[in-house]
ZABA-565527 format. One record per residue (C-alpha): residue number from 0; residue in one letter; x, y, z. Coordinates in nm, 3 decimals. Example, Ala and Ser with C-alpha at 12.3 -4.5 7.8 and 13.67 -1.06 7.14 Angstrom:
2
[0 "A" [1.230 -0.450 0.780]] [1 "S" [1.367 -0.106 0.714]] 
REM end
This chain:
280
[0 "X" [-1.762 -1.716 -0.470]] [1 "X" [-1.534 -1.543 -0.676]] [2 "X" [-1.137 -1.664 -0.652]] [3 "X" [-0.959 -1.373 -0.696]] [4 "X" [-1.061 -0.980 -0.683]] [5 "X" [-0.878 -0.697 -0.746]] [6 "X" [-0.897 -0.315 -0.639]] [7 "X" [-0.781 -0.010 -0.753]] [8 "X" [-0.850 0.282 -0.558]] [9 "X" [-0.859 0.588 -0.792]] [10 "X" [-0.823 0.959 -0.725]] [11 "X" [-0.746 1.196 -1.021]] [12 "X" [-0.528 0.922 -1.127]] [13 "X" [-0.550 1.030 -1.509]] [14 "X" [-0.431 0.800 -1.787]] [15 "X" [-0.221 0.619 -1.557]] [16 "X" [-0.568 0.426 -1.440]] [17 "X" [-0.646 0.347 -1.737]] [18 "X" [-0.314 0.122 -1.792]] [19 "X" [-0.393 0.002 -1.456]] [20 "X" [-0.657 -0.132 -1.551]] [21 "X" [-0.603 -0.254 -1.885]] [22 "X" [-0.361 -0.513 -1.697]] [23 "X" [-0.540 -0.623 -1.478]] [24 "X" [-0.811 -0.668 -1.695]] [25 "X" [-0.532 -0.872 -1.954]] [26 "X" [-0.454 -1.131 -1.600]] [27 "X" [-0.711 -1.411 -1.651]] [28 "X" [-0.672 -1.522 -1.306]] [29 "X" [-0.851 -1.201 -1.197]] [30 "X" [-1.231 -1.247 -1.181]] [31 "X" [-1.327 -0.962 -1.095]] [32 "X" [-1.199 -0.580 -1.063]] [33 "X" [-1.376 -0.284 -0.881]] [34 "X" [-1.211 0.068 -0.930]] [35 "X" [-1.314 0.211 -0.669]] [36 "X" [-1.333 0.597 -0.710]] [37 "X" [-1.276 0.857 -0.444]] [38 "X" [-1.465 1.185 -0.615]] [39 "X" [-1.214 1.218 -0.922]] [40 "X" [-1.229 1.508 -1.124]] [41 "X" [-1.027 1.412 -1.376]] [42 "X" [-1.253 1.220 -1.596]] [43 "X" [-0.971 0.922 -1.535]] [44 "X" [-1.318 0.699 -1.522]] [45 "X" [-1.410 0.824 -1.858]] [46 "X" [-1.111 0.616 -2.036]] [47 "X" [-1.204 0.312 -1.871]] [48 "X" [-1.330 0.066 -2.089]] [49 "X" [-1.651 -0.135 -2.051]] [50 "X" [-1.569 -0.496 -1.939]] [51 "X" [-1.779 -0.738 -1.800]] [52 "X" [-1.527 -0.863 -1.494]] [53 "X" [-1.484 -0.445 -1.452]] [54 "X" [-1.697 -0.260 -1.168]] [55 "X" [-1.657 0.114 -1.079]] [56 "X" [-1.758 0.158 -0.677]] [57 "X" [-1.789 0.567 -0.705]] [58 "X" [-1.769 0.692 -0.388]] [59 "X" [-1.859 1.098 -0.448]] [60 "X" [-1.571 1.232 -0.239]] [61 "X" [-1.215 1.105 -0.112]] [62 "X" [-1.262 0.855 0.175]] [63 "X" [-0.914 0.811 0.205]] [64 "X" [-0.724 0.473 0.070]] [65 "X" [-0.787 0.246 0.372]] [66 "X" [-1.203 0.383 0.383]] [67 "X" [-1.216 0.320 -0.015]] [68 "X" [-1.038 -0.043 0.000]] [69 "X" [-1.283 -0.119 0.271]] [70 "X" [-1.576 -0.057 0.099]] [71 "X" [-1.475 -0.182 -0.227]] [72 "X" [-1.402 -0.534 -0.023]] [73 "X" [-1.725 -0.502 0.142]] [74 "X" [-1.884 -0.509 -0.210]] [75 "X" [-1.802 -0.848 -0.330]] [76 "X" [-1.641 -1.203 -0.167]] [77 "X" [-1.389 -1.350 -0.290]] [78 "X" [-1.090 -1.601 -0.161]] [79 "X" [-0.826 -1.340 -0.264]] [80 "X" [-0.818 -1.002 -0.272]] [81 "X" [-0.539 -0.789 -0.500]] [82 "X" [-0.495 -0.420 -0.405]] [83 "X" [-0.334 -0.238 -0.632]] [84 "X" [-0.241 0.107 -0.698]] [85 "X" [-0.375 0.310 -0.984]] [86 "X" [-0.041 0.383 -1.107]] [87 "X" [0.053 0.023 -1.090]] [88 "X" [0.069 -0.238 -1.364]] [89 "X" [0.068 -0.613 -1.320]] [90 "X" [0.024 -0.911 -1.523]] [91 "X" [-0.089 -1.281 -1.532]] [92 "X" [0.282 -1.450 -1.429]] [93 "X" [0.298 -1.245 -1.120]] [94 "X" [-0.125 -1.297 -1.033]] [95 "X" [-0.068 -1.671 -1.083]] [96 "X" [0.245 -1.710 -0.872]] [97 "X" [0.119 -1.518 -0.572]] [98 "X" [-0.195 -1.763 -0.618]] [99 "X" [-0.043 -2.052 -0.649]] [100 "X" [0.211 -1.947 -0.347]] [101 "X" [-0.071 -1.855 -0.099]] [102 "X" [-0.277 -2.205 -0.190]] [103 "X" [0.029 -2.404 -0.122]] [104 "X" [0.053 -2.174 0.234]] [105 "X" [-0.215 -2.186 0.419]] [106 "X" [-0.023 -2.020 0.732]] [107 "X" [0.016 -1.720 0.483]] [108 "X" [-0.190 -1.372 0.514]] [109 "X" [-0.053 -1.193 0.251]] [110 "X" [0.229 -1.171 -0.003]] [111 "X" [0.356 -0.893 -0.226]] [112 "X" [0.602 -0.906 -0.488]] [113 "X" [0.937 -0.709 -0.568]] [114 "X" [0.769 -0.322 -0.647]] [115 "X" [0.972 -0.172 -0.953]] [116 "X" [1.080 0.204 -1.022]] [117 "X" [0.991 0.304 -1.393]] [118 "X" [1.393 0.249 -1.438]] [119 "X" [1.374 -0.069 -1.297]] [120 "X" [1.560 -0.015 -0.923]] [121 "X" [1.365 -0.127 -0.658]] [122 "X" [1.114 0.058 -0.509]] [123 "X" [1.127 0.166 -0.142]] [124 "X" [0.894 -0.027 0.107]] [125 "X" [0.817 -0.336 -0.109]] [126 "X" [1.004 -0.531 0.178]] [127 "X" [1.065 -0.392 0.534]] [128 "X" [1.114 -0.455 0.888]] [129 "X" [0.897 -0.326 1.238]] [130 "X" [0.999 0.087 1.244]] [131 "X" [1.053 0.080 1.590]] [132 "X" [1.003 0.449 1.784]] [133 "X" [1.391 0.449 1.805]] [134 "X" [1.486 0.308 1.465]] [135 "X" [1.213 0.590 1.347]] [136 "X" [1.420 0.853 1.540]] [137 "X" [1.755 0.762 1.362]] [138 "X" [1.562 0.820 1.011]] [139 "X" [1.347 1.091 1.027]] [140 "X" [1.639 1.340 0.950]] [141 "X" [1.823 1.164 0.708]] [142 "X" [1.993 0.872 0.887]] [143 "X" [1.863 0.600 0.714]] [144 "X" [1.891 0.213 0.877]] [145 "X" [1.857 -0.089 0.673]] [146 "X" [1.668 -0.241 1.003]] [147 "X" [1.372 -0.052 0.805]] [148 "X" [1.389 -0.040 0.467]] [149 "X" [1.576 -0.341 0.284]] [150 "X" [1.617 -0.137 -0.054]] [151 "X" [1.961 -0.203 -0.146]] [152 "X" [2.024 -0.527 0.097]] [153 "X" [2.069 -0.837 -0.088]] [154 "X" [1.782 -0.968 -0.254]] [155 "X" [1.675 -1.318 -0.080]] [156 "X" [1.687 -1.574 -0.336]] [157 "X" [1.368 -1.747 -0.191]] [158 "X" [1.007 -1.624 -0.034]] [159 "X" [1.108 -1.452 0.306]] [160 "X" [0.894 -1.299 0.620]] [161 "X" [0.897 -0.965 0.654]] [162 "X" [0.766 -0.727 0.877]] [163 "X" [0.569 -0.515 0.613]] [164 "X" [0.519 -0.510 0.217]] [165 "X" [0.372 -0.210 0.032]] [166 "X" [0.009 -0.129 0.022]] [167 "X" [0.104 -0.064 -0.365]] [168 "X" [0.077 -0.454 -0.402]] [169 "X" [-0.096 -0.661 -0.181]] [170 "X" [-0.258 -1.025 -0.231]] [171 "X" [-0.466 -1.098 0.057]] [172 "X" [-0.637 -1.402 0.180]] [173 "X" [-1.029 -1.335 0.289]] [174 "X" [-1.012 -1.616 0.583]] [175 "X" [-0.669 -1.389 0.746]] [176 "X" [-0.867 -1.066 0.665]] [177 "X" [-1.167 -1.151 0.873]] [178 "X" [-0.985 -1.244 1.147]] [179 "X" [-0.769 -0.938 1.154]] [180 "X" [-1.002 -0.705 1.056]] [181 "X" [-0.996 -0.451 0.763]] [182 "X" [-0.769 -0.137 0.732]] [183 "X" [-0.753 0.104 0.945]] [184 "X" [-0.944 0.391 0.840]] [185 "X" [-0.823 0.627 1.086]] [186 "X" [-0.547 0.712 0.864]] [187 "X" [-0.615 0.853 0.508]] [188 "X" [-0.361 0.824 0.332]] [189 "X" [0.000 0.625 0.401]] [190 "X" [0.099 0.402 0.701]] [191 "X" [-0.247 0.185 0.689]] [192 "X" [-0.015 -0.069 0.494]] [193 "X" [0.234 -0.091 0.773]] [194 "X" [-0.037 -0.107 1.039]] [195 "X" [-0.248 -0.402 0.848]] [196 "X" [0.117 -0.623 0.825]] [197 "X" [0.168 -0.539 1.190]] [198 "X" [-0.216 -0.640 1.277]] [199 "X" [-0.155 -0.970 1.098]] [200 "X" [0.151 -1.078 1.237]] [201 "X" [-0.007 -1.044 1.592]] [202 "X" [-0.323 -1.288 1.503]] [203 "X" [-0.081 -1.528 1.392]] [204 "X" [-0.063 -1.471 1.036]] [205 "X" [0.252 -1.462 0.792]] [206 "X" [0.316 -1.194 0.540]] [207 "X" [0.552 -1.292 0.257]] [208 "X" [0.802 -1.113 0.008]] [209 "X" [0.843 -1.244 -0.327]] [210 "X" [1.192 -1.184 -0.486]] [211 "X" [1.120 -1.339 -0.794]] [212 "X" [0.728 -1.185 -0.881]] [213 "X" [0.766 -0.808 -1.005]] [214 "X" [0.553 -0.552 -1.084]] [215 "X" [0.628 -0.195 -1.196]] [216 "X" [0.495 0.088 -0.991]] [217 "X" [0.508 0.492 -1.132]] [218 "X" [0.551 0.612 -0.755]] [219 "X" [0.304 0.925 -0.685]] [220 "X" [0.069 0.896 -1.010]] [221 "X" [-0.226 0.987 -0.768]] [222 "X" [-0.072 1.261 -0.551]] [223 "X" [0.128 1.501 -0.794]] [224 "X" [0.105 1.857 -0.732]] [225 "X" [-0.045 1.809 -0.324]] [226 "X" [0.319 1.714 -0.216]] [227 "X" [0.252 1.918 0.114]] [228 "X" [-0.099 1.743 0.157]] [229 "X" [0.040 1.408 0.113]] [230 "X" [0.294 1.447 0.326]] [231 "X" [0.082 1.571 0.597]] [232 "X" [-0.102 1.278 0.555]] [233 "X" [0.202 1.055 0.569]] [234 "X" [0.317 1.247 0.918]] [235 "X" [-0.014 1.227 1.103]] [236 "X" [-0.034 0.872 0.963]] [237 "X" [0.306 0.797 1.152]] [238 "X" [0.221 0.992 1.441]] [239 "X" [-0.106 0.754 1.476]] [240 "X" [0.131 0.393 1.424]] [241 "X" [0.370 0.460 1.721]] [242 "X" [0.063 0.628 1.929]] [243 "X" [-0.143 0.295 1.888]] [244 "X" [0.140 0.048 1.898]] [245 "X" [0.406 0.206 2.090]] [246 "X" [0.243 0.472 2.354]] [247 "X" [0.240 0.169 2.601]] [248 "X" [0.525 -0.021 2.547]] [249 "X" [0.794 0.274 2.563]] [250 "X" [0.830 0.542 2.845]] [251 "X" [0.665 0.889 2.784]] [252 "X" [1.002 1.049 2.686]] [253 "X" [1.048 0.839 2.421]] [254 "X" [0.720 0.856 2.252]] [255 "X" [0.749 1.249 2.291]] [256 "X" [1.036 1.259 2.119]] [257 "X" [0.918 1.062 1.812]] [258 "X" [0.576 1.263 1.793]] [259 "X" [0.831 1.597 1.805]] [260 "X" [1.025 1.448 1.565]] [261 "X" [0.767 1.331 1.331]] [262 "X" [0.624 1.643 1.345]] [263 "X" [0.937 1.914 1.332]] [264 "X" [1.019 1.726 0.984]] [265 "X" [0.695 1.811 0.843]] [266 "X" [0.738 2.153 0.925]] [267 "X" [1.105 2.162 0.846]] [268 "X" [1.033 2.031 0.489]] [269 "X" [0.683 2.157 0.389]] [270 "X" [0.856 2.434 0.247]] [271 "X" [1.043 2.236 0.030]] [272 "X" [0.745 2.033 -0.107]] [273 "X" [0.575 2.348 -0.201]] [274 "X" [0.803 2.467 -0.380]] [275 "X" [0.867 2.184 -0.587]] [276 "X" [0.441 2.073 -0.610]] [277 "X" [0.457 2.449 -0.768]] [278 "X" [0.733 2.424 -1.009]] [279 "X" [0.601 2.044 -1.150]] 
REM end
């Protein structure tokens, strides 16, 4: 069986794939890497180089990222499994320190490391806590709580537990992911990370954020020009989180008023995102 594989789901991802990949491909202690492709018409695939540890899963249309994972897992075992954004770049210090970290852990599920900005800052979502219905209420305008996202809190000196990493970065270990199950592929696109960390925490199993591994992530490389789209996405994605974790456990008020919320953003700031998807 192979030790570790890696995934990069691809959708008009352009040159930025190909540096993806040429990364990976550099990390010896990857095996084996699938780009799976969701119906590009870029021709992204077409600057991909011919490697024996590279396989291209093309798909024919967009399934979405948690559909395209899924089936790109389903295509080959393997004791670890890397997913990785296309606009992503990693290398063989970080692979071989989340390795080494998850064999010494067997308790562990996943780890992810510290996600990078192009200038370096830290990235939003790379470490964060539950977003509860009411901590999602004081955000969704503006009020952001560090009970959320940890961006700016003091970076832990050693591996901590989180509540959620970012599906940008993920090193995942096959005996946790077939007893939780595989992503949720009733969302398309954003919030399938938060719900996989949630779904492993409640069978028991840790996930992990690593201060000292770093990777550098080009935020967006995929989704450029479809701001309103994506954010769509991202909104419905939300609105499906608190409905399947939260619709029981808070009192009908409550969950109304996220679900209003959640939605009166989008619509508040769609016109925003078209503008600016226009002028890029």
């Amino acid at each position: 069986m192979t030790t570790i594989a890696a995934i990069i789901v691809n959708y008009n991802a352009g040159d930025k794939l190909r540096r993806a990949v040429a990364g990976a491909l550099a990390c010896p202690s990857i095996d084996r890497l699938v780009v799976a492709d969701n119906g590009s018409r870029d021709r992204s695939l077409e600057t991909l180089p011919k490697h024996p540890r590279l396989s291209i899963l093309r798909h024919g249309r967009n399934l979405g990222f948690a559909a395209a994972n899924n089936s790109a897992i389903g295509s080959i075992e393997a004791s670890y499994y890397l997913l990785l954004n296309p606009d992503a770049v990693i290398d063989e210090p970080a692979i071989a320190t989340m390795y080494r970290f998850m064999e010494a852990h067997p308790d562990i599920g996943m780890c992810g490391p510290r996600i990078l900005n192009e200038d370096g800052s830290e990235q939003r979502g790379c470490r964060r806590e539950e977003p509860t219905p009411l901590a999602a209420l004081s955000t969704l305008f503006g009020k952001r709580s560090a009970g959320i996202n940890k961006v700016g809190a003091p970076l832990p000196e050693h591996p901590i537990e989180v509540d959620a990493i970012s599906g940008a970065c993920m090193f995942v270990r096959r005996q946790a992911l077939d007893d939780v199950g595989p992503l949720d592929e009733g969302y398309f696109l954003h919030c399938e990370d938060l719900d996989w960390c949630k779904r492993f925490w409640q069978k028991g199993w840790k996930v992990i954020f690593l201060p000292d591994v770093t990777i550098t992530h080009s935020k967006g490389g995929s989704s450029r020009g479809r701001q309103v789209r994506v954010e769509w996405h991202k909104h419905k994605g939300m609105a499906r989180y608190y409905r399947k974790f939260y619709r029981d456990r808070y009192p009908r008020i409550v969950m109304v008023a996220v679900y209003t919320a959640i939605w009166a953003r989008f619509l508040l700031l769609a016109p925003v995102w078209a503008i600016r998807s226009h002028l890029r």
